[in-house]
C-alpha positions in Angstrom: -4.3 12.6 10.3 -2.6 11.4 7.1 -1.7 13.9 4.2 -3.6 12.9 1.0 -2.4 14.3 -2.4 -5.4 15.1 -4.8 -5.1 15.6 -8.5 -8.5 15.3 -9.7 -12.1 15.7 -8.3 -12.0 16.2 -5.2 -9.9 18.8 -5.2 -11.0 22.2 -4.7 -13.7 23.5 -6.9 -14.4 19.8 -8.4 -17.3 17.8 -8.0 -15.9 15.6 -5.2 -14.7 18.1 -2.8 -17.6 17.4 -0.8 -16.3 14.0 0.1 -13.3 15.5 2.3 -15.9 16.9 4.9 -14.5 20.3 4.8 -10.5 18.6 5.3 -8.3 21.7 5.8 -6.3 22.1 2.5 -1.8 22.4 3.6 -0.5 23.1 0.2 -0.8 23.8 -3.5 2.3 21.3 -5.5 3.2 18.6 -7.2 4.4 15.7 -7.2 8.0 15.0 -7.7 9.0 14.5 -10.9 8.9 10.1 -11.2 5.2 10.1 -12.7 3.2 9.4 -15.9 -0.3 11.0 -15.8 -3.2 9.1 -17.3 -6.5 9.5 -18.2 -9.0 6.5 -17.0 -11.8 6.3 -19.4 -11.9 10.8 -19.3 -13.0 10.2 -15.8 -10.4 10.8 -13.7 -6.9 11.1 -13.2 -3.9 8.3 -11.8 -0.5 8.4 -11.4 2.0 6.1 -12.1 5.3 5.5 -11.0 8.2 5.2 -13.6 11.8 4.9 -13.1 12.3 7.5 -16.3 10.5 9.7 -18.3 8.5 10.9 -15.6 6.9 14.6 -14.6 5.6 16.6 -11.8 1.8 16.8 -11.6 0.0 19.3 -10.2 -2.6 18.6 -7.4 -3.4 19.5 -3.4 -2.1 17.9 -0.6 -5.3 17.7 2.8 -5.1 16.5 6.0 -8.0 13.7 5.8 -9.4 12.4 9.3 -8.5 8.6 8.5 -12.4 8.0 8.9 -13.4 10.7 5.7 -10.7 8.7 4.0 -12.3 4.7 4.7 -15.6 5.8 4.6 -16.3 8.9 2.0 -13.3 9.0 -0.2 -11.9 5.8 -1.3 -15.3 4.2 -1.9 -15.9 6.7 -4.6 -12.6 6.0 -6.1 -12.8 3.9 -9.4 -11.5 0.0 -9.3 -8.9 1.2 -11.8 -6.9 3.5 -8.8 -5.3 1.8 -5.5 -4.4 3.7 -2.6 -0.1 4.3 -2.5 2.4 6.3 -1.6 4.1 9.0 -3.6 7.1 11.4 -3.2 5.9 15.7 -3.4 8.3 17.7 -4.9 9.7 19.1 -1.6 10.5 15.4 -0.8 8.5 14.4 1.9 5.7 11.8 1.1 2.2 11.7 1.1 -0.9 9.1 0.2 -2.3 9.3 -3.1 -4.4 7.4 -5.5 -2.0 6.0 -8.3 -3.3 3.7 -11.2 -3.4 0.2 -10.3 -1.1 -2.8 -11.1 -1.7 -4.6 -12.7 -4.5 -3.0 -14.4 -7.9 -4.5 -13.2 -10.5 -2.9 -16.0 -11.0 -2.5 -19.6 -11.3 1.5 -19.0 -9.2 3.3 -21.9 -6.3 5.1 -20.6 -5.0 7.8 -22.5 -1.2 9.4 -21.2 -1.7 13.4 -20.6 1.7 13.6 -19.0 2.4 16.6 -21.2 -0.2 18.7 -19.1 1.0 18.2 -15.6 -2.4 18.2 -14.5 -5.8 17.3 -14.6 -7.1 21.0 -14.6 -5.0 21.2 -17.9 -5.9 18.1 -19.1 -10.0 19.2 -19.1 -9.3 22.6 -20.2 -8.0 21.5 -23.7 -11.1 18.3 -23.7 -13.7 21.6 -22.9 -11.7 24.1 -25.9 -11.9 20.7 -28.3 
């Protein structure tokens, strides 16, 4: 089953944890340190690539049967986030969803590199 790197709902606790049909959860990390972090319309989260100036972000890496993954958790993924590949900070890879290019919608982005994570990103939107 393919490893899947989640920074966003459906990771634990979030309103689309559901979606992974009870997928076992391997590890609490982040990414390697190569990404921006955006906010898509303060809906959800997407990494993106970048050759400098780049962070880890935190998420959770779960071993998705590859039919939870076609048929419950990339249709609820917005049109703004593709399906890639990224590099964890031990190294190895994993799939995750990263911000689509070029960008498909009219969805505001904001950058929230500086909190590392979604989690953090909501915290500070919730204590606004």
């Amino acid at each position: 089953m393919p490893l899947i790197f989640l920074n966003g709902g459906a990771m634990r606790g979030g309103p689309l944890h559901h979606l992974l049909d009870g997928a076992p959860l391997v590890a609490t990390t982040t990414t390697a340190p190569r990404y921006r972090f955006y906010s898509v319309g303060d809906q959800c989260p997407a990494l993106s690539p970048v050759a400098h100036g780049g962070v880890a972000v935190s998420g959770e890496v779960f071993d998705v049967p590859m039919d939870v993954l076609r048929d419950r958790l990339l249709p609820a993924e917005p049109p703004e986030l593709e399906l890639g590949v990224i590099e964890l900070a031990d190294g190895s890879s994993s799939l995750a969803m990263l911000l689509r290019r070029p960008h498909t919608s009219y969805a505001r982005l904001t950058d929230i590199t500086e909190y590392g994570g979604w989690d953090a990103y909501r915290r500070t939107k919730e204590a606004a």
